[in-house]
Structure formats: structure tokens, C-alpha cells
C-alpha positions in Angstrom: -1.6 16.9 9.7 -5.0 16.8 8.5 -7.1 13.4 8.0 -9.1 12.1 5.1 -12.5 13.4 4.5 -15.5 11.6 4.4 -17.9 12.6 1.7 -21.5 10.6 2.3 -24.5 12.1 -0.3 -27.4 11.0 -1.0 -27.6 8.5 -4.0 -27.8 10.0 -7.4 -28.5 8.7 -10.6 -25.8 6.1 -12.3 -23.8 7.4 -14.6 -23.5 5.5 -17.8 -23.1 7.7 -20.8 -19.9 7.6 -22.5 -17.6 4.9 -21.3 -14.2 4.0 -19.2 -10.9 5.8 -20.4 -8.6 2.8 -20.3 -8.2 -0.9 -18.9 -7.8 -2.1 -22.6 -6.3 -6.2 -22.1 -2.9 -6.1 -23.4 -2.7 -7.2 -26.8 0.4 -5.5 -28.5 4.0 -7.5 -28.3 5.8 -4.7 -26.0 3.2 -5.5 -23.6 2.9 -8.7 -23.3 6.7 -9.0 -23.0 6.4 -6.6 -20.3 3.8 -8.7 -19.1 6.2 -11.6 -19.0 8.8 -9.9 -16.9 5.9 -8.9 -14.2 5.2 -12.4 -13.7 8.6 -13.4 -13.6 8.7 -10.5 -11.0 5.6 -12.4 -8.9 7.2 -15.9 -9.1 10.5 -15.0 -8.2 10.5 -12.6 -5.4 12.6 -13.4 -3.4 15.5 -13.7 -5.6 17.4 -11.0 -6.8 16.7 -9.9 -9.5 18.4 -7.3 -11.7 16.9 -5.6 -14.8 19.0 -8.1 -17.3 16.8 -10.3 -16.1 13.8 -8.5 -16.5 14.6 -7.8 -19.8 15.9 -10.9 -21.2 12.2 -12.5 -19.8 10.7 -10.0 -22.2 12.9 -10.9 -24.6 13.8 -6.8 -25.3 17.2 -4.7 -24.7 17.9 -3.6 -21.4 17.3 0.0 -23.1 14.5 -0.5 -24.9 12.9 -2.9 -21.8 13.0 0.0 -19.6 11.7 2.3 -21.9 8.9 0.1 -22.8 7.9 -0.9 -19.2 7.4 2.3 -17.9 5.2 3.4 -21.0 2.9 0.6 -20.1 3.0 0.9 -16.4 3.4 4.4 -15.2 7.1 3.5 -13.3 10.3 1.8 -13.6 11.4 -1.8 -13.7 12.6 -1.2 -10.2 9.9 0.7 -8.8 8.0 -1.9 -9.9 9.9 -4.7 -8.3 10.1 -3.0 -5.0 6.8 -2.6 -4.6 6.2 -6.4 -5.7 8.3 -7.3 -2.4 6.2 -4.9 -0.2 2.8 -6.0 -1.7 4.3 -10.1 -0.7 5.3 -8.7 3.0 1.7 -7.3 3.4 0.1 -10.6 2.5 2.5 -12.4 4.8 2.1 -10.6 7.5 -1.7 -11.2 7.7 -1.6 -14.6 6.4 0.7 -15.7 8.1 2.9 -16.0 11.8 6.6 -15.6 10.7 8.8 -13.1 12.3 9.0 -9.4 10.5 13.0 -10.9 10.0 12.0 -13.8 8.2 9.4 -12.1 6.1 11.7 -9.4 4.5 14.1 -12.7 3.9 11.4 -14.3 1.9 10.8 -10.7 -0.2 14.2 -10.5 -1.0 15.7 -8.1 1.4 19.1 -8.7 3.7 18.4 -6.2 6.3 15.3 -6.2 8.1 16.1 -2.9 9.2 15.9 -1.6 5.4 13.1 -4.1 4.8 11.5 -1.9 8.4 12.3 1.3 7.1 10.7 0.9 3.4 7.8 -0.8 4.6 6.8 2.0 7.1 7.8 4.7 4.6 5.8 3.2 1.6 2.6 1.6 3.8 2.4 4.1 6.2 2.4 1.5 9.1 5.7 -0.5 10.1 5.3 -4.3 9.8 4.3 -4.9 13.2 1.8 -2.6 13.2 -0.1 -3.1 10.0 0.2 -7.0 11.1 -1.6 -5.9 14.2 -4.2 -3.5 12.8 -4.9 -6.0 10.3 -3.5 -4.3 7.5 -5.8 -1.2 7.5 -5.0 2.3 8.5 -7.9 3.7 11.4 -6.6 6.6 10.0 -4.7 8.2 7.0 -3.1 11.8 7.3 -2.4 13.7 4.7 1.1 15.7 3.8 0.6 18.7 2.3 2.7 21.5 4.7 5.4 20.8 3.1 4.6 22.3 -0.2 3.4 25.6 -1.8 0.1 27.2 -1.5 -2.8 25.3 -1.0 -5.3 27.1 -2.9 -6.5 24.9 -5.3 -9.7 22.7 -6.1 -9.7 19.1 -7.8 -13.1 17.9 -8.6 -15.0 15.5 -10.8 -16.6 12.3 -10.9 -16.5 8.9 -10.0 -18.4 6.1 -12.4 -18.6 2.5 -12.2 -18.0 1.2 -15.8 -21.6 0.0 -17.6 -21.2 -3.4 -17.0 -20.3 -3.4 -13.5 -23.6 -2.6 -11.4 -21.8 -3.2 -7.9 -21.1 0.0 -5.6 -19.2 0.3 -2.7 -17.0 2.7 -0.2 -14.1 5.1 -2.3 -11.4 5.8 -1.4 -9.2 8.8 -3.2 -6.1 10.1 -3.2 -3.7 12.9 -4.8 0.2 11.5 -4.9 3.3 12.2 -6.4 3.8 9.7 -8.4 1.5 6.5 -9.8 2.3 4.2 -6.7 0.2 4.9 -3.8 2.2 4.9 -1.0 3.4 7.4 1.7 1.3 9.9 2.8 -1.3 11.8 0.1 -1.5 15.7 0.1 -5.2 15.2 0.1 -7.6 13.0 0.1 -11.2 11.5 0.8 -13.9 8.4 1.4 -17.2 8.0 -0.5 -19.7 6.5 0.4 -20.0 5.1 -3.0 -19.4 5.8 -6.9 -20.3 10.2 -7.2 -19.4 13.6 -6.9 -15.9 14.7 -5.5 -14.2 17.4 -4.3 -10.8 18.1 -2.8 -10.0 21.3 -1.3 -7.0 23.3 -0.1 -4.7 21.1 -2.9 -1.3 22.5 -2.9 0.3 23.4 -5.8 2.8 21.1 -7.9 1.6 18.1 -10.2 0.1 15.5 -8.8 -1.8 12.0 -9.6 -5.5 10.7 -8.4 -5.3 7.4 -7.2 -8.8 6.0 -6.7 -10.0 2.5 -5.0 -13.4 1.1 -4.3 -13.9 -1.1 -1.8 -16.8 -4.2 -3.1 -20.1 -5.0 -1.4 -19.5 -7.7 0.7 -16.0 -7.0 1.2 -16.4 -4.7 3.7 -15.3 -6.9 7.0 -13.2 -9.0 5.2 -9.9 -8.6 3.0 -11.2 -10.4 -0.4 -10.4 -12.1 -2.9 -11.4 -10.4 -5.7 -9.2 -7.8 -7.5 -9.8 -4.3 -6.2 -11.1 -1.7 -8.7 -9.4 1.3 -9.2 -9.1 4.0 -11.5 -6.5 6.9 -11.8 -5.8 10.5 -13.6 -2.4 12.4 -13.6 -0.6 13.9 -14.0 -2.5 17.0 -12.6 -0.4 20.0 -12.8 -1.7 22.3 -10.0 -1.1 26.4 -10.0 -2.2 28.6 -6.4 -6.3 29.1 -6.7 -6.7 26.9 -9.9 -10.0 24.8 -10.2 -9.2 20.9 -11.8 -12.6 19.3 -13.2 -14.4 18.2 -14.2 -13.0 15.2 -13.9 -14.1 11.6 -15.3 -12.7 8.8 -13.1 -13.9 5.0 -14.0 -13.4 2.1 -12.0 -11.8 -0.8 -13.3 -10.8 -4.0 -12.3 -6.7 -3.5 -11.8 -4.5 -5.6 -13.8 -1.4 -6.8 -13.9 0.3 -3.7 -15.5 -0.8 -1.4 -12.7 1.6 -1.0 -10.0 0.8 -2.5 -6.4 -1.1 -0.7 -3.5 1.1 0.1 -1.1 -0.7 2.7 1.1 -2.1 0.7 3.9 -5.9 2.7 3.1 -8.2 3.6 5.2 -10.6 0.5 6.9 -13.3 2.2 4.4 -15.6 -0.6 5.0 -15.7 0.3 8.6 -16.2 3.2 8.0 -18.8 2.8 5.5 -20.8 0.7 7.8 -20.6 2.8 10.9 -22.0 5.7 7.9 -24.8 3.6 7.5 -25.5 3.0 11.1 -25.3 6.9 12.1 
């Protein structure tokens, strides 16, 4: 398995022509319902909760919730949900001393075995170990042996939006789907907002997942909300070139499913960049 690239240049000029593709505040009814069943979701996560539920929050059909919830946030009302209980393990694990068992208790899960197994599948770490490491991979591999050629070339560029003059490390990833978890097929660190380029992509369709890391957040887990930006799906063919791409950051909100991947300690390595 390969690791993440870093990808350090020299500082360019900002980017601030045009403006960010997305990150609108909700405003229509069908998202502000969905809205309502996401913080339902964060207040009660440890009960169990069943899509009725969800959907009688938003005050919408079971059909039509489900329809409408992943229009607005890339996944379904149970995706959603599950990755609401692993986000709540992560923070207890560092922010607090209970026992793995108790933990996936307070998340909502009966076995601690499946509570183990999803964890460690979806963060990349078991529970111990991201408790240990401090919740931050030393290192990410990627996953792409398992499918077709890898040929291919996703490119592009990576903009703060114009009214957001802070910079710090990137990280970005390709996945299958809109949650990052598991292990990307490729994927890279910047040293800050710029250029990218991701060789040997394998073919198959595929979603950029992008997160910067803040200044002054770079030895400490803060408290501010991580800004991210994403692109997919990118449908990728044997020797095809993708990009250029437009990618701007944004702070994420509450539509946008959690981070699951346990990233790379970019701030580390941003700083032991700097040093060398």
C-alpha cells in the first residue's frame, strides 16, 4: 500500500477571482427540516433511533424524508446517523477515560465488538489506538490494488474563499462515496491552499474530499469548525486527465456528513516541513 504524498511549493499568488461553488446557509423548508432531524440526530445519540423518527422531526413522509435528506447531504438518513455515533466515539475517546465498552454504550451500540469493528473499518484506527495516538493517523495508506488500471490524473486547484485570508496544511483525498472514511485510493498533504496533482488514480468514479488544517491549530485539536471543500462524483476511464479542478474551502456545516477518516497529523507534518 502506498502512503499520502506530500506536496510543499513555494507560495504563489492568492487566488480570488470568481468565487466558492457552494456552502449557501440553508434557507429552503426541505432543508431546514432536514436540518431538524440532524440535530435531533446530535442530541439523541445514544438512543435508537429509526428513520420514523427522523422523519416525523422534519415533519416529512418517511419517503419523501429520505429522498429529501440525501439531496441535501450527499448520503442516507442512516449513513448519516452512523457516522454521527462514530464522530461522538472519537470525541470521547480523547476527551475522556471511559472504557471502549462503555463508549459504544453511550453511541448507541449493544456490541462493542460491532461498535470495534465499524470504528476501525470507518477511522482507520480501532478505538484503542486512535485513543492512544491521539486521534491522528502518523500515517494514511491508500487502497487502490484492488481496482482497475491506475492510469489516470486528477488535478486542479485549491482556493481559500475571499473573505477567509487564513492558510494552513491540506489534506486531500479520492473516496467512494461522500463520507471520508476507510482507506482513500489516493491522496495527498499541502503545504497550504494551491496546485494539486494526483497520479496513478484508478479507474471508477470517485469523490475529492478536501480538509485544511487552521493556523494555530496545528498542535492542538481545535475548536473551530474544520474547512473543507469537496467535488464528485469524478468518473475516471484508464489514462484520462481530470482538471482543472476548482476546489474552495469552506467552513463545514451541519448538512455535511462527519469526518470519519482518522487524517493524517498534517500539522506535524507541516511543522517538521517548515523546519527541514
Amino acid at each position: 500500500m502506498r502512503e499520502c504524498r506530500r506536496q510543499w511549493s513555494s507560495r504563489g499568488p492568492r487566488r480570488h477571482s470568481g468565487g466558492p461553488e457552494g456552502g449557501v446557509a440553508v434557507n429552503s423548508a426541505s432543508e431546514q427540516g432536514v436540518q431538524r432531524a440532524i440535530e435531533s440526530i446530535y442530541r439523541n445519540v445514544g438512543e435508537q433511533i429509526t428513520i420514523e423518527d427522523m422523519a416525523r422531526t422534519a415533519m416529512f413522509s418517511k419517503f419523501h424524508f429520505t429522498r429529501l435528506f440525501q439531496r441535501a447531504t450527499g448520503v442516507s438518513p442512516g449513513r448519516f446517523l452512523s457516522a454521527v455515533r462514530l464522530q461522538e466515539a472519537k470525541k470521547l475517546l480523547l476527551s475522556t477515560s471511559l472504557s471502549v465498552t462503555d463508549i459504544s454504550h453511550r453511541v448507541g451500540y449493544n456490541s462493542v465488538g460491532t461498535f470495534s469493528s465499524r470504528f476501525k473499518r470507518s477511522v482507520g484506527l480501532s478505538p484503542t489506538a486512535y485513543r492512544e495516538l491521539g486521534g491522528f493517523a502518523p500515517q494514511i495508506h491508500t487502497d487502490g490494488q484492488r481496482y482497475g488500471a491506475r492510469t489516470a490524473v486528477v488535478h486542479g486547484q485549491v482556493s481559500n474563499r475571499p473573505d477567509d485570508m487564513e492558510e494552513g496544511p491540506v489534506f486531500m483525498g479520492l473516496f467512494p462515496d461522500t463520507i471520508p472514511q476507510g482507506s482513500p485510493v489516493r491522496c495527498t498533504v499541502l503545504e497550504r491552499p494551491g496546485s494539486f496533482r494526483l497520479e496513478d488514480v484508478p479507474e471508477g468514479s470517485w469523490h475529492l474530499l478536501v480538509q485544511s488544517v487552521r493556523p494555530g491549530d496545528e498542535e492542538i485539536i481545535g475548536t473551530r469548525p474544520p474547512t473543507v471543500a469537496t467535488h464528485g462524483p469524478i468518473r475516471i476511464r484508464p489514462g484520462a486527465v481530470a482538471g482543472p479542478l476548482e476546489m474552495w474551502l469552506r467552513p463545514m456545516r451541519a448538512l455535511d456528513p462527519p469526518i470519519l477518516l482518522a487524517l493524517l497529523d498534517a500539522r506535524r507534518v507541516a511543522l517538521s516541513g517548515a523546519a527541514s
